[in-house]
N, C-alpha and C positions, 0 to 999 in steps of 0.2 A: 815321799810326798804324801800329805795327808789330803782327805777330800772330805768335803763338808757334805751332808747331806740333808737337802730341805724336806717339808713336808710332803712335798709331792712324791718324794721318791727320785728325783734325779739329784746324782752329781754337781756339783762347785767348784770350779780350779779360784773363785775370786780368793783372794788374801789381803791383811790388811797395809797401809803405809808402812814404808821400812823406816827404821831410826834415819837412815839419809835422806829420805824425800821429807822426813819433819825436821830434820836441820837444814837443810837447805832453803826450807819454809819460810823456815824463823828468820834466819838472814836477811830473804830478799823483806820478810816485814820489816825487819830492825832496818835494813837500808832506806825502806822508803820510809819510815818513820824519820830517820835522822834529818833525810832531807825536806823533811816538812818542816822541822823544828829549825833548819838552815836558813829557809824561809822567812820563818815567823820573824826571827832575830833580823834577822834584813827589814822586814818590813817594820819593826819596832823602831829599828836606829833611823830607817827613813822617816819616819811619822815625829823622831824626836828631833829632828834637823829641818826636815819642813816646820818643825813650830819656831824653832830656832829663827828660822826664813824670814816666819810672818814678825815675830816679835821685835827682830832688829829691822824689819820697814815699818813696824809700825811705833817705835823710835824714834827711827829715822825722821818720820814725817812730824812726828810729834815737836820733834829741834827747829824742824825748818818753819813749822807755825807759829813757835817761840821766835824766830828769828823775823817773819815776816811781820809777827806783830807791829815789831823796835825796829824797820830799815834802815835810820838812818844810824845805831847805835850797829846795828850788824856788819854795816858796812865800811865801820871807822878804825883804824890801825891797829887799835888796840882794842878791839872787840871781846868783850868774856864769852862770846858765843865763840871764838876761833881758839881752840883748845885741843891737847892730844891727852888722852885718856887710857889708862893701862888698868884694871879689875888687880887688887891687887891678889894673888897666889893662893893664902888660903882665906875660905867662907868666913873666918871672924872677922876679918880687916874689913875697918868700914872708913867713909870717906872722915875729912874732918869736919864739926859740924856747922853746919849751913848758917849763914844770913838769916835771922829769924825778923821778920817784916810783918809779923801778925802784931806782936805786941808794941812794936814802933814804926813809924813814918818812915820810910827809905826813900830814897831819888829811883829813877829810872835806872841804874846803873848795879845797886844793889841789888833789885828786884831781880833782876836779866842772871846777877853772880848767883841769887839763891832758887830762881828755876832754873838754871843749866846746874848746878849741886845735886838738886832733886832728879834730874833729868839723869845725870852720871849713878847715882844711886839706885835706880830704875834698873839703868843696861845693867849695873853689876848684879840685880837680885835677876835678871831675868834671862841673861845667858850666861855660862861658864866661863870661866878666862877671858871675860869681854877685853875690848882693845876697839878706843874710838878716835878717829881724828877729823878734826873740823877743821879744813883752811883752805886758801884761795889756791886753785888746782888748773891747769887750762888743758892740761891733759891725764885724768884719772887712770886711762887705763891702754896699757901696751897692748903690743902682741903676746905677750905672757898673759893678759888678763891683767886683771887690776892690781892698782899697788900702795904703799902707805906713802910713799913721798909724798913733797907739793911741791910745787914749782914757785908756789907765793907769790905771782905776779898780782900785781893793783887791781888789774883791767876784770881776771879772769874770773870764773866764777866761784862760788863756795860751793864749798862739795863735803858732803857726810862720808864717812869711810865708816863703818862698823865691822869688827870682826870677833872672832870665838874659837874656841878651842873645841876643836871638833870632838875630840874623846879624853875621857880623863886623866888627870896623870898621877902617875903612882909615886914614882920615882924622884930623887933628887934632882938626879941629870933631867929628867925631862924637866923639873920646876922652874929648874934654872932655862931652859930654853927658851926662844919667843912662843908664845903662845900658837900664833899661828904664820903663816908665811903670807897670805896674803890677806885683804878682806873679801867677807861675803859680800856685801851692800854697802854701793855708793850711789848716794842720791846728790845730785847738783841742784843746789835754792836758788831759785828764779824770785829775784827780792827786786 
């Protein structure tokens, strides 16, 4: 055993960190670091899904003010507002192109075809694998949570269904799948 001697004159048994007290160091940093970074990515995917949230209600509302505008066109059998909607697969697909009503006169019926075009064009730039259905629903949502059917009765009300793909898809197989299983946001238009 060696002894250190200070300037005073006395004796030292101190010694310094052993290679195992500095690896075991390191660990428990690299542990807590990791689960910091476990975090972070949590809180990233939450903050991209709550925008997600806001973007499809406010969509959502967006349709149903289109719709409130024209009640009585919203509410006729064959409505352009009552439509299902699929984002097609990949970012280049784009819808086909809209009713152009700038440079000529349209009826009310046109107009209603080429804001609900722009409107689809909208959900597709602003969620991923969007998936929207608009149609007369009198019961949106089970005990499962909400769902895309409709029941299409006359009486009942219109109801917005929007939904997205919650994370990317890589794969064939998953391209080929539904996008998602249910929707996030169902708003009912009180027209």
């Amino acid at each position: 055993m060696r002894f250190h001697v200070n300037k005073t004159g006395r004796t030292s048994r101190e010694r310094g960190f052993t290679l195992i007290e500095v690896l075991v160091a390191v660990v428990i940093l690299t542990l807590g670091a990791s689960g910091v970074a476990a975090m972070q990515l949590h809180a990233l995917r939450t903050a991209q899904q709550s925008g997600f949230q806001t973007a499809a209600t406010q969509l959502a509302v967006t349709l149903a003010e289109l719709m409130r505008a024209d009640p009585e066109l919203a509410r006729s059998a064959n409505s352009p507002f009552l439509f299902s909607y699929e984002a097609a697969a990949t970012a280049t697909a784009t819808l086909p192109p809209s009713v152009t009503c700038v440079q000529r006169s349209c009826d009310s019926a046109a107009m209603t075809i080429a804001d609900v075009q722009g409107w689809q064009q909208q959900l597709q730039q602003a969620l991923p694998h969007a998936k929207a259905v608009v149609c007369h629903d009198g019961n949106p949502a089970t005990a499962n949570g909400l769902q895309w059917s409709c029941d299409h009765a006359g009486d009942a009300a219109i109801v917005i269904k929007i939904g997205w793909s919650a994370r990317e898809k890589t794969s064939a197989a998953e391209m080929s799948s539904p996008a998602q299983s249910a929707p996030f946001v169902a708003i009912a238009v009180a027209i």
